[in-house]
N, C-alpha and C positions, 0 to 999 in steps of 0.2 A: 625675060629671065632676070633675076637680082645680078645688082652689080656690084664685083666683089670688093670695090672698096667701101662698097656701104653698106653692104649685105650687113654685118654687126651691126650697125646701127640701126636698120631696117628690121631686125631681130627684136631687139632691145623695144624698138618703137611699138611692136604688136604682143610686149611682153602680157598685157594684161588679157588680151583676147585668147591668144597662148592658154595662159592658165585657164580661161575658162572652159576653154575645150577639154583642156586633160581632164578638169576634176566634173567633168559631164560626162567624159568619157570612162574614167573610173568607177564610178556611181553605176552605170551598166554593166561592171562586170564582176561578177565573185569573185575576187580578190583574196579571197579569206583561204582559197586552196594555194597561195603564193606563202604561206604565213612564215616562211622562211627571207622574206625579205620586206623592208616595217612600209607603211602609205609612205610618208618622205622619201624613202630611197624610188620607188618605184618612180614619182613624179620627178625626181633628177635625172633615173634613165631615160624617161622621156622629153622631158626638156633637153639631153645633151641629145638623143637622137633626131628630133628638129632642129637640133643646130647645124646639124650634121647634114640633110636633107636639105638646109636652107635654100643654097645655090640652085636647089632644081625646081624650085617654088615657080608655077608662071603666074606673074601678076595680072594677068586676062583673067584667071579665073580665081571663083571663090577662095579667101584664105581658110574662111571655117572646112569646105568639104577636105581642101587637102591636108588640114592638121589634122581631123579625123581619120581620115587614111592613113596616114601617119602614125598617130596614136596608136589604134586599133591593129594593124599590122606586128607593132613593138609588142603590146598587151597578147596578143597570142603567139608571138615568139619566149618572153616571157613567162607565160604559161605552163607550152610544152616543154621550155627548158630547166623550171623547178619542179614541174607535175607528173605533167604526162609521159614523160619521158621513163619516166618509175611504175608508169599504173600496170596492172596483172596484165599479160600475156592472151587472155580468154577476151576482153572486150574487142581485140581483132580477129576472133578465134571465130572459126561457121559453124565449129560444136559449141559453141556458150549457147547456154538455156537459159540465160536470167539470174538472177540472184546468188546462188553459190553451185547451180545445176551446170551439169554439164553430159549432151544428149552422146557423149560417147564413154566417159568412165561415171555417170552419175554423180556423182560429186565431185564439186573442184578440188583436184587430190597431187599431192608429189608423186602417184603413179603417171603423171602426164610431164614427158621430159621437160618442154617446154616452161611450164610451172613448178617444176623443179628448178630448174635453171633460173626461174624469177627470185624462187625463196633465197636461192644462195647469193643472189648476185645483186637483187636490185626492191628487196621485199625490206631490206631496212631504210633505206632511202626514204621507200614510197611511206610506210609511218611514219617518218620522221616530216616528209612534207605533211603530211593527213592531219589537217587540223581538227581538235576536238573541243569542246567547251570546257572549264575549270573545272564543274561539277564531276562531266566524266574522265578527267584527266586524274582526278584526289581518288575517283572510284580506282581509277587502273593503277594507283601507284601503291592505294593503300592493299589492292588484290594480289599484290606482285609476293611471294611468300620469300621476302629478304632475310628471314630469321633460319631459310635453310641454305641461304649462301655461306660460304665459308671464304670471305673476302682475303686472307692471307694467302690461303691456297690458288684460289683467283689471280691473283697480283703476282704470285711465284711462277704459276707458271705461265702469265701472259710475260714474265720477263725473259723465260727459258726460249720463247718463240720468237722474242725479239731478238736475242740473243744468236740464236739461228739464223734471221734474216739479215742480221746489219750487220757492216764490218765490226770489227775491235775499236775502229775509235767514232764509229756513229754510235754503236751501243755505251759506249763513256760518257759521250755529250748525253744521250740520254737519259742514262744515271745521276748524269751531275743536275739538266732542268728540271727533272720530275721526281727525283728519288731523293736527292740532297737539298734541290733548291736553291741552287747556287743560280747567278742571279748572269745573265747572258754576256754585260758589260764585263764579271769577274772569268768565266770561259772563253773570252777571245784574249784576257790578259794571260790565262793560264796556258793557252795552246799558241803562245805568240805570235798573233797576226798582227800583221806590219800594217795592213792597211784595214783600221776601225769598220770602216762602212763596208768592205767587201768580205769580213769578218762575219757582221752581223746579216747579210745577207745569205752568207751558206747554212748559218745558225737556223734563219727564219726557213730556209729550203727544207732542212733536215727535219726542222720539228711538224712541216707540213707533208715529207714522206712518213713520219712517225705517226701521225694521225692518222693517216689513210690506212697503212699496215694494221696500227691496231684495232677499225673498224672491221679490216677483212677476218680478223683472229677472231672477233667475237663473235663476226656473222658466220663463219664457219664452226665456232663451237655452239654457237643455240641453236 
């Protein structure tokens, strides 16, 4: 087993063998269903999770099979935690028939609780990971019929819902980021917090339950 005061340097020293394993091991897998995370980010999670594993490296055997194990283990954790984790309901289902069939309601339909419960809860997700090409991306955006939204109306009343979800003074902060534009450094001068850094952290928490919230409002009204 490595020895841990030279384990880093023992790292370092198989830096280049390292990489060729990831980007061999990359190269085998479609990747392109992650497209929520860019090839560099991917190959840092994996370089820091061999770092991670280092200590349990035994140098009796192969370094190539064990950084493939390695690798590969990360690459389908990876996977199912940007993909699969969202896909339809029916591909573990014993009624899926194939393609959009299904041998007990005949077509894959919101009459089936279960994919009901996908459309509401986890069917914007799964698009949002679903990579498509440019060509049919310009097709689905130019199909979208935006001349029958009424975006004032839209924006009034996703603020009337937030409005209802958040306190009085979460729903302020988020008048003051997204509706005024007042700028986060000016919002901790204005709500006087004594300490800068732990200011701007409740800031950054807030605006990341305000996201989430206003994804559930939309997926609940489409």
């Amino acid at each position: 087993m490595a020895n841990s005061d030279s384990g880093s340097d023992d790292f370092c020293g198989n830096i280049d063998q390292i990489n060729k394993i990831i980007n061999l091991n990359i190269g085998k897998w479609k990747l392109k269903i992650i497209n929520s995370i860019s090839h560099d980010d991917i190959k840092q999670e994996l370089l820091i999770q061999i770092h991670r594993q280092w200590e349990k490296y035994d140098r009796s055997k192969p370094l190539g099979n064990w950084l493939s194990t390695v690798v590969c283990n990360k690459l389908i954790n990876l996977t199912r935690d940007n993909f699969y984790k969202f896909s339809k309901p029916c591909l573990s289902c014993p009624k899926f028939a194939g393609g959009s069939l299904c041998s007990l309601y005949g077509e894959i339909s919101s009459e089936c609780g279960l994919y009901r419960k996908w459309e509401l809860e986890k069917k914007f997700h799964h698009d949002c990971a679903l990579p498509v090409t440019i060509e049919d991306h310009q097709d689905e955006i130019h199909s979208m019929p935006f001349g029958d939204i009424n975006f004032d109306e839209q924006i009034a009343n996703l603020k009337d819902k937030l409005k209802e979800k958040l306190s009085l003074a979460d729903y302020k902060i988020f008048v003051w980021l997204y509706l005024e534009n007042i700028t986060e450094e000016d919002i901790i001068k204005l709500l006087n917090y004594k300490n800068e850094r732990q200011g701007r952290k409740q800031i950054n928490n807030l605006k990341q339950s305000i996201v989430s919230l206003v994804k559930k409002i939309i997926i609940q009204n489409s």
